[in-house]
GUVEXTOR-708699 format. One record per atom (N, C-alpha, C): residue in one letter; x, y, z. Coordinates in steps of 0.02 Angstrom, whole numbers, padded with zeros to 5 digits, always signed. Each point is the difference from the previous one (the first is absolute). Layout:
AXYZ...
***
This chain:
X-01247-02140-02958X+00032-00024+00061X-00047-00047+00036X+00015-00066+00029X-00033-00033+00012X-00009+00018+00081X-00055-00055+00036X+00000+00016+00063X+00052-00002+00030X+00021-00071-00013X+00063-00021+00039X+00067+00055+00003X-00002+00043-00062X+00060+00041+00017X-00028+00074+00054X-00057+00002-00016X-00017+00057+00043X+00009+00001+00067X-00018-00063+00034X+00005-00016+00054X+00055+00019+00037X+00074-00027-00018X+00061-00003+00031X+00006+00064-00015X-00012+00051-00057X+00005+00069+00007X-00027+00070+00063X-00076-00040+00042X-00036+00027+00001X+00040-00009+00078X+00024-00070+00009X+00028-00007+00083X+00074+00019-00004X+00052+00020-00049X+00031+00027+00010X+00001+00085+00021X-00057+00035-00039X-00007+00066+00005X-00029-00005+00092X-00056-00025+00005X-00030-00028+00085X+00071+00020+00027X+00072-00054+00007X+00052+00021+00011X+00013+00030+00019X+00016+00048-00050X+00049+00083-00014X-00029+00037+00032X-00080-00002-00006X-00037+00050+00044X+00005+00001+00083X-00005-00065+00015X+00031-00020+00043X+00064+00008+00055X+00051-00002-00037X+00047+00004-00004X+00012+00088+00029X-00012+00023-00050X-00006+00101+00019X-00028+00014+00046X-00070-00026+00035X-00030+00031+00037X+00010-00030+00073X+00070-00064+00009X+00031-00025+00049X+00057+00064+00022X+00022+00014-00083X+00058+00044+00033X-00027+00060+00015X-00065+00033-00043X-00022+00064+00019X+00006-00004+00078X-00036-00053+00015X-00023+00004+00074X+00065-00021+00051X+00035-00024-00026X+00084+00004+00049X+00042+00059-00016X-00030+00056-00018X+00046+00059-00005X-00045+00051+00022X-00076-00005+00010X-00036+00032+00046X-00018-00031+00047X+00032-00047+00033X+00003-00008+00076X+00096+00010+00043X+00010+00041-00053X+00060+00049+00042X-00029+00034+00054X+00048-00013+00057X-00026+00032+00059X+00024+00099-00003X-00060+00019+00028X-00008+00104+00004X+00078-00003+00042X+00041-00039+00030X+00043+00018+00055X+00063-00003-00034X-00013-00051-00061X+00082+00005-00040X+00045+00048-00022X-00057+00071-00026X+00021+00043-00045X-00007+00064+00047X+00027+00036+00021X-00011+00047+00040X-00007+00072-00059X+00065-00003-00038X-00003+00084-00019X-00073+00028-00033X+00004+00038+00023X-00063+00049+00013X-00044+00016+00028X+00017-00034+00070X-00042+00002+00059X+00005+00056+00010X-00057+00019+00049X+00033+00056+00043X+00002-00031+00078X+00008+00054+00033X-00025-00013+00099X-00010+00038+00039X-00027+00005+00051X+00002+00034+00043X-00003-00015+00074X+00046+00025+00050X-00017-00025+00051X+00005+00050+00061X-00022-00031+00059X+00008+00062+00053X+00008-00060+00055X+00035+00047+00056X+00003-00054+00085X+00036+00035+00039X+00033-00013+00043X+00024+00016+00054X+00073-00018+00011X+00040+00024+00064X+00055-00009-00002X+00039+00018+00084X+00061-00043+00016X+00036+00020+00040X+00045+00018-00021X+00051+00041+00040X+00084+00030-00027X+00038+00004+00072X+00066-00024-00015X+00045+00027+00034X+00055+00037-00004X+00029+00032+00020X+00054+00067-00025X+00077-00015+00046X+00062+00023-00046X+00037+00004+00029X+00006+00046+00014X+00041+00001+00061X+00022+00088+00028X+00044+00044-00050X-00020+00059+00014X+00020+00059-00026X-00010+00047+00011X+00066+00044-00014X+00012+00075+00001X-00062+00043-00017X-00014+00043+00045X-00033+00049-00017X+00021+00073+00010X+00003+00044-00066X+00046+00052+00006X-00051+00046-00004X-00008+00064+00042X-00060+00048-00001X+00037+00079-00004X-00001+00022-00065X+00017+00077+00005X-00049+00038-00015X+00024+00089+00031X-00049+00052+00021X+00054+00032-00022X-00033+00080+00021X+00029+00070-00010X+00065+00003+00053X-00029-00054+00043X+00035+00017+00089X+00012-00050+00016X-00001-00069-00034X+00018-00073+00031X+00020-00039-00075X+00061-00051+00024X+00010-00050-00023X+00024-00054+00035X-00039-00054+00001X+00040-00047+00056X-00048-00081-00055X+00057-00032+00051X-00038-00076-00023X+00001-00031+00041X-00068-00048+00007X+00003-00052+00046X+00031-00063-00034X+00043-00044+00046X+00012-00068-00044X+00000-00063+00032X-00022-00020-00041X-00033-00070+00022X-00067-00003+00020X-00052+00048-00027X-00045+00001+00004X-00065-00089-00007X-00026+00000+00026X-00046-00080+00004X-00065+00039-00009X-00031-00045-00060X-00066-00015+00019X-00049-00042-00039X-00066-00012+00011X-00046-00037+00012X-00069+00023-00070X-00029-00043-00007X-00054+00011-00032X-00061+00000+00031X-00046-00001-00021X-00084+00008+00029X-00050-00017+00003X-00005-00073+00003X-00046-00061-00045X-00076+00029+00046X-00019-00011-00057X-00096+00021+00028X-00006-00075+00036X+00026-00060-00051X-00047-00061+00015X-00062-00014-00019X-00052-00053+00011X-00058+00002-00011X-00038+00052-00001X-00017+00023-00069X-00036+00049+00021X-00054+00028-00072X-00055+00013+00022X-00048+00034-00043X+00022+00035-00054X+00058+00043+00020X+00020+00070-00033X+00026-00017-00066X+00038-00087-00022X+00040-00026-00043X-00093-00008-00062X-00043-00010+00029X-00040+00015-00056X-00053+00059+00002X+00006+00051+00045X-00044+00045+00007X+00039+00054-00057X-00058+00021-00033X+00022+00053-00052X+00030+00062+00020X-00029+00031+00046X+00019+00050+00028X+00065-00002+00035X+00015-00049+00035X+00071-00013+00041X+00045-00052-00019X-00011-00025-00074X+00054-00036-00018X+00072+00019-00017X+00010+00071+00011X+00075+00026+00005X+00009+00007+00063X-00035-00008+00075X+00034+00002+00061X+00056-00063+00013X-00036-00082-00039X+00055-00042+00030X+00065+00016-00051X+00056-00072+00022X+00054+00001-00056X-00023-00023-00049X+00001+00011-00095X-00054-00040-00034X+00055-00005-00049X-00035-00043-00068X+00057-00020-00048X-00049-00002-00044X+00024+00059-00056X-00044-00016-00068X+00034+00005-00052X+00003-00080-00065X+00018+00014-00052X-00041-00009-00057X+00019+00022-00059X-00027-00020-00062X+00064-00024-00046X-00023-00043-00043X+00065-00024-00035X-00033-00026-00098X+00038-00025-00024X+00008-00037-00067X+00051-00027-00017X-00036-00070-00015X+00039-00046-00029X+00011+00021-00057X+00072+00018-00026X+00031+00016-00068X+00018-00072-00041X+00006-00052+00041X+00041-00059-00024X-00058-00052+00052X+00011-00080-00025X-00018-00043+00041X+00017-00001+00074X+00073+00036+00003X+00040-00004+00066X+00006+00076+00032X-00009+00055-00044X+00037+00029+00023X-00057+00072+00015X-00001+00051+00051X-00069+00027+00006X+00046+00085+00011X-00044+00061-00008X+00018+00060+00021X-00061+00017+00051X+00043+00038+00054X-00078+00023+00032X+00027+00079+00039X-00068+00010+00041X+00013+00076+00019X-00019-00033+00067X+00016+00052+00068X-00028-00021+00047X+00018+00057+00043X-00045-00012+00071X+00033+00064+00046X-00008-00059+00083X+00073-00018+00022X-00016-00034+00076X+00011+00084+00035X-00062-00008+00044X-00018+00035+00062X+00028-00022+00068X+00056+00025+00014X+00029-00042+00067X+00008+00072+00030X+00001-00030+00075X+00010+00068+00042X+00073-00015+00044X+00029+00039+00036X+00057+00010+00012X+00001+00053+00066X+00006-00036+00053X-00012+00039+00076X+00075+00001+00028X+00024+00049+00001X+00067-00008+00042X-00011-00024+00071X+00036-00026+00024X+00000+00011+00075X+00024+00058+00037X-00038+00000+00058X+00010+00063+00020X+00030-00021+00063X+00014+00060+00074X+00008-00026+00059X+00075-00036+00005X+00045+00015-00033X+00050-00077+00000X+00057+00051-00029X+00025-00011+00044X+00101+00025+00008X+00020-00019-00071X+00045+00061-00052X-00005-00005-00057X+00069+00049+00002X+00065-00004-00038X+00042+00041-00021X-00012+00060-00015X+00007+00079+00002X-00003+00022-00044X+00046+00048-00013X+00011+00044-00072X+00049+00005-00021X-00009+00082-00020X+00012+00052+00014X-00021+00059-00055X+00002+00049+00035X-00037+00059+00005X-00037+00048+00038X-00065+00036+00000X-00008+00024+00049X-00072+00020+00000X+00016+00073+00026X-00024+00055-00035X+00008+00078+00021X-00043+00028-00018X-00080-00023+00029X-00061+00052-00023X-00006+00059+00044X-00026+00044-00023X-00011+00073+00030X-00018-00024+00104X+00001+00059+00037X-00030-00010+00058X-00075+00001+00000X+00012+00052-00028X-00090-00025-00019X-00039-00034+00004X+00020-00066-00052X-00033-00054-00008X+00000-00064+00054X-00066-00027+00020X+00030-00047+00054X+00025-00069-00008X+00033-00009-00081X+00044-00055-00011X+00061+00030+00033X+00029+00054+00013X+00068+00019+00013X+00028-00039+00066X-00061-00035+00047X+00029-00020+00052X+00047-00065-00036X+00005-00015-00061X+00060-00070-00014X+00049+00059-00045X+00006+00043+00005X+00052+00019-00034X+00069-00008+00065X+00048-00006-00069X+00054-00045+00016X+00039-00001-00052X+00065-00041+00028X+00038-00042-00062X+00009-00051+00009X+00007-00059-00043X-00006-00045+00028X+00047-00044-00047X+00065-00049+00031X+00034-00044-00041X-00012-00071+00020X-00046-00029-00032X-00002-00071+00011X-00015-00015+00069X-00048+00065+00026X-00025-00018+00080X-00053-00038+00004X-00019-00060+00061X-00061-00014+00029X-00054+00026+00007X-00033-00008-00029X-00067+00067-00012X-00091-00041-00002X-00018+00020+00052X-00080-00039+00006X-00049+00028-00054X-00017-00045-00042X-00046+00046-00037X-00060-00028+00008X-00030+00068+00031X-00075-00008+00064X-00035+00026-00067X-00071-00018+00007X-00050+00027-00012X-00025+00062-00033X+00037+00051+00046X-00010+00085-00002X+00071+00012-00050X+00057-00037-00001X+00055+00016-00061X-00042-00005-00044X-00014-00079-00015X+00026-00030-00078X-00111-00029+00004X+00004-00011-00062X-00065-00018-00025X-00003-00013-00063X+00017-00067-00027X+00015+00005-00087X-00012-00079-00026X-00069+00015-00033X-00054-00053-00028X+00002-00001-00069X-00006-00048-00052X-00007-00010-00058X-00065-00019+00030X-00037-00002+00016X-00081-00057+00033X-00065+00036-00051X+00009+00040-00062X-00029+00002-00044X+00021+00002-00074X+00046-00035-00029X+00021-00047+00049X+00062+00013-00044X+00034-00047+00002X+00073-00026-00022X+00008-00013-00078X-00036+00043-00032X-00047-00035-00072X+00060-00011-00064X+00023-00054+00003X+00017-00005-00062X-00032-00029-00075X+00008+00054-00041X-00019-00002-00067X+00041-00035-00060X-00007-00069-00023X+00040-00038-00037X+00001-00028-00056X+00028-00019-00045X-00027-00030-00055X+00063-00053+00007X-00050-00068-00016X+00039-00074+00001X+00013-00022-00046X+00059-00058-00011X+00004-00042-00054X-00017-00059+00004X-00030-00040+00023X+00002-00079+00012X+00007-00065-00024X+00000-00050+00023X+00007-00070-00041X-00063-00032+00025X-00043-00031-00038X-00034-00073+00040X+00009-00066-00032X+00011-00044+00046X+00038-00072-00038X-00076-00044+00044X-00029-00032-00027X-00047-00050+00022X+00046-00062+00024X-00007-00028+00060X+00027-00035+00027X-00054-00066+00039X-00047+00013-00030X-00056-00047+00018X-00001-00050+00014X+00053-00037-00061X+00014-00072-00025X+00035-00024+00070X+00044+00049+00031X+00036-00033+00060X-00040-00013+00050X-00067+00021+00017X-00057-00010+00051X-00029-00067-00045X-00007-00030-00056X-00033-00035-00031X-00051+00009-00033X-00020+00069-00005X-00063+00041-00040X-00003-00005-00046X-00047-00045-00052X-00006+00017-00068X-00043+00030-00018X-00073-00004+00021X-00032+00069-00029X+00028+00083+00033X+00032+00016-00040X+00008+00069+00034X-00075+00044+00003X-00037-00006-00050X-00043+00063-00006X-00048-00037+00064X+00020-00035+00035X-00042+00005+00057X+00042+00015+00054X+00056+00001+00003X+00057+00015+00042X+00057-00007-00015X+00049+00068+00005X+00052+00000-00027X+00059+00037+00052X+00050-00039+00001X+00063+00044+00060X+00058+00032-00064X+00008+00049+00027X+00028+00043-00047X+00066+00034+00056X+00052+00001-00027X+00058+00036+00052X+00011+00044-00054X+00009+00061+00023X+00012+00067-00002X+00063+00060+00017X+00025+00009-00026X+00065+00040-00010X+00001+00064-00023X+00016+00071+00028X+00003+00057-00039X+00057+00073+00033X+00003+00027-00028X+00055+00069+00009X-00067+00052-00020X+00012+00030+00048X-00033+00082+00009X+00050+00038+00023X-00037+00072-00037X+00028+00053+00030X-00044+00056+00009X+00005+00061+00036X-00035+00041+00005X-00002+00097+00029X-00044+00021+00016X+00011+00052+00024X-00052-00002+00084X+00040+00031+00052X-00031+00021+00042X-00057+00040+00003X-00044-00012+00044X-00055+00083+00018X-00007-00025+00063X+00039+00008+00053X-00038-00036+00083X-00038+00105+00020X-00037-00028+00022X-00072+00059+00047X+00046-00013+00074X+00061+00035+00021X+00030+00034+00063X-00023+00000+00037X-00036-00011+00047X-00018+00020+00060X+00065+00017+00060X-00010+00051+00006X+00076+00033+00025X+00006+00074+00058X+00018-00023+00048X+00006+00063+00033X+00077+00005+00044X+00018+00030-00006X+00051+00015+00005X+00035+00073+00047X+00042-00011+00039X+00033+00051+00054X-00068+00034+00032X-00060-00017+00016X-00045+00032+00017X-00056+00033-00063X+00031+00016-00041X-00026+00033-00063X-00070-00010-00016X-00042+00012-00050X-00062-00003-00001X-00015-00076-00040X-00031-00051-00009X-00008-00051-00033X-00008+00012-00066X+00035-00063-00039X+00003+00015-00091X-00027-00069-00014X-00044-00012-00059X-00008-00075-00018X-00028+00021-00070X+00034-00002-00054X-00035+00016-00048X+00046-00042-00069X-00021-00027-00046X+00036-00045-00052X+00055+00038-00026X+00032-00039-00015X+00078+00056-00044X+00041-00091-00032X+00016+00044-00062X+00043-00063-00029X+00069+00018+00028X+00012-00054+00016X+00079-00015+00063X+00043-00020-00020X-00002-00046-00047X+00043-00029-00021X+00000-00071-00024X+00034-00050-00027X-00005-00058-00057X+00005-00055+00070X-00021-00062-00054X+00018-00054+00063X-00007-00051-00077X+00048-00072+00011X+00012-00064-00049X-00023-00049+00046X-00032-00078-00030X-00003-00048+00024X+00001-00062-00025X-00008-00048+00043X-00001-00069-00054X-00058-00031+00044X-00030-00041-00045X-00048-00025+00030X-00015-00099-00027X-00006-00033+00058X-00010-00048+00003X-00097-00040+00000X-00021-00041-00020X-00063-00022+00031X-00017-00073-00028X-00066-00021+00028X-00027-00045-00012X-00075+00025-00036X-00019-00011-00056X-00087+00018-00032X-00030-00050+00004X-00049+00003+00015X-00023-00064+00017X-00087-00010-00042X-00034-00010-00065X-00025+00019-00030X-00068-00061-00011X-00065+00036+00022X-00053-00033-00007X-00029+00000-00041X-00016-00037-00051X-00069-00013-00061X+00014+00039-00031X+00065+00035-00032X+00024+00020-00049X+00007+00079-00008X-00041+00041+00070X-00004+00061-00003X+00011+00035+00072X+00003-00057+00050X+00001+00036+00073X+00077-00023+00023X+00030+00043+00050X+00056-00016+00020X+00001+00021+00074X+00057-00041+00034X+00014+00022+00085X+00076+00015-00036X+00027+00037+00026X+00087+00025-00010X+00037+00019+00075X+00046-00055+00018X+00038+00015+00049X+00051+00023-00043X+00047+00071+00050X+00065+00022-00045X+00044+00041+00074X+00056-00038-00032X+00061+00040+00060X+00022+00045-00053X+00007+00057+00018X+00044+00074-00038X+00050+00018+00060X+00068+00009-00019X+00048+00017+00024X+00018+00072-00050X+00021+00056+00027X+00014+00064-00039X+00048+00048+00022X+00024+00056-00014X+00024+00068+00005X-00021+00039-00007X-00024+00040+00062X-00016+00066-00018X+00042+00080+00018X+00001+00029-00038X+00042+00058+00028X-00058+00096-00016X+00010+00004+00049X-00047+00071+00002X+00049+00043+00034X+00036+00043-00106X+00031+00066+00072X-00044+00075-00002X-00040-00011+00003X-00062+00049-00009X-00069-00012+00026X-00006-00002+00081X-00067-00031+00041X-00016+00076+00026X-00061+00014-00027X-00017+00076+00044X-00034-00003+00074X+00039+00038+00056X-00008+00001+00065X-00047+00037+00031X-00023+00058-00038X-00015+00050+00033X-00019+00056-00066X-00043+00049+00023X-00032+00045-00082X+00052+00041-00017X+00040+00015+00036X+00058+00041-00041X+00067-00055-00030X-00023+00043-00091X+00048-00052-00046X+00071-00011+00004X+00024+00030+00051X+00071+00008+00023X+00020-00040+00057X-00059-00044+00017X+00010-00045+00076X+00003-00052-00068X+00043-00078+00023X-00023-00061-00028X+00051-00045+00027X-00022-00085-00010X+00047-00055+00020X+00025-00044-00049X+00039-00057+00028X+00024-00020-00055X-00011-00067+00032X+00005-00048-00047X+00009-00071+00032X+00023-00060-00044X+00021-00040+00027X+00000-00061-00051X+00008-00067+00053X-00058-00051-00043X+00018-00056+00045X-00012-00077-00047X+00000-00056+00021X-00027-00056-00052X-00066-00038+00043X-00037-00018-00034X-00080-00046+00032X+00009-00052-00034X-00061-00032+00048X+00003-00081-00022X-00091+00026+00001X-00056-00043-00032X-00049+00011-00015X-00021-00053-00004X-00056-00016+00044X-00049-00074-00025X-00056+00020-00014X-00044-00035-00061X-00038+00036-00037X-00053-00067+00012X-00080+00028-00012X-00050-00070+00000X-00059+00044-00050X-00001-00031-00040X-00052+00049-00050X-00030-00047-00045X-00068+00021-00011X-00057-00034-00050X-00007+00066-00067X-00023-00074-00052X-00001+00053-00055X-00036-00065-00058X+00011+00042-00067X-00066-00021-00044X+00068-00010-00070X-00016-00048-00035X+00046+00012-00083X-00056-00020-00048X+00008+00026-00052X-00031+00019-00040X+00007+00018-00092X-00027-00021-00045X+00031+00038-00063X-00064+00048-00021X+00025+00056-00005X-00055+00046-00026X-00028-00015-00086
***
């Protein structure tokens, strides 16, 4: 083989080699943000809620009555230490999930929102039922009957807190669709907007805080009952592993099993729907 043929052999192979280690290197500069399944996540934050009114039905050995149209309020700490102090990070409202990406789009997770739930008190309220405790006892001063009467419920009646809290326990389904391109973002793995979609469902455990007709105070966990939701957000995702997550959750909850008081024969019932705004930081990850 002479020189001359070696040559054109030697710059075609140059080429090929060439050639491969253009594409090697355009299929390892795929961005970490394209491929999600098998991430995991985790996140935690905070939260407001608001509640529609509802019935609250309270039976005993010696009472059944309901209040209706019951209102109330939640319990925002606000700024505060306690959202990262170890010791008191279950006093505020808090939001913790964990999840996995099963699919590019599509994720499972577990979570528990901590919301609290203050009735109002003090404020002219229907009520409906009767009350016939012993003389004895010094709830008997509201015994009565009562059809759909005007009824103040002060202080010394009624006393009935989810404020340790309101805990629902859930497991989600979600969607995430990267929507970046509509902000104009092309590197995602340095920033990426992600909208977020999911259905939960779950089981109650709200911690009662509850006193009732005078009676002795009760506040102790008990599973109450289920609650469903849907949930909306924005993810908002830094350098490929940090995230801010705004999320509106709208839900149902129904508890006909809220314990009032230490005897297992006292209990309430309730059902109402929330709206939930959520603000939470968190980490993704592939193990």
């Amino acid at each position: 083989m002479t020189k001359h043929a070696v040559k054109p052999i030697l710059l075609g192979l140059a080429f090929l080699l060439s050639s491969f280690t253009i594409c090697a290197q355009e299929n390892n500069s795929s961005k970490y943000t394209e491929n999600n399944k098998g991430k995991f996540f985790i996140s935690w934050g905070g939260n407001r809620e608001r509640y529609s009114k509802s019935d609250i039905t309270f039976k005993g050995e010696d009472y059944n009555f309901t209040i209706k149209n019951a209102t109330a309020h939640d319990k925002p700490k606000g700024w505060h230490i306690d959202y990262i102090n170890p010791t008191r990070i279950t006093i505020p409202q808090t939001n913790v999930k964990v999840g996995y990406f099963f699919s590019d789009k599509y994720t499972v997770s577990l979570g528990i929102d901590h919301m609290k739930y203050v009735m109002d008190r003090n404020e002219s309220r229907r009520l409906d039922g009767y009350i016939d405790l012993p003389e004895s006892e010094t709830g008997s001063v509201y015994n009565g009957i009562y059809d759909n009467d005007a009824f103040l419920v002060s202080e010394d009646f009624l006393k009935f807190e989810h404020t340790n809290g309101l805990n629902y326990v859930y497991a989600e389904i979600a969607r995430f669709d990267d929507i970046s391109s509509i902000f104009g973002i092309i590197n995602t793995d340095k920033f990426q907007i992600n909208f977020t979609e999911g259905l939960a469902a779950g089981a109650l455990v709200p911690k009662t805080n509850t006193t009732l007709l005078l009676k002795d105070r009760y506040d102790e966990f008990h599973l109450s009952g289920y609650g469903i939701s849907a949930t909306a957000g924005l993810n908002l995702l830094f350098f490929k592993h940090f995230f801010v997550q705004i999320d509106m959750r709208g839900g149902y909850i129904n508890m006909p099993d809220i314990r009032t008081t230490s005897n297992t024969a006292e209990s309430a019932s309730q059902h109402f729907m929330f709206i939930q705004n959520i603000i939470s930081i968190g980490g993704m990850f592939r193990i």
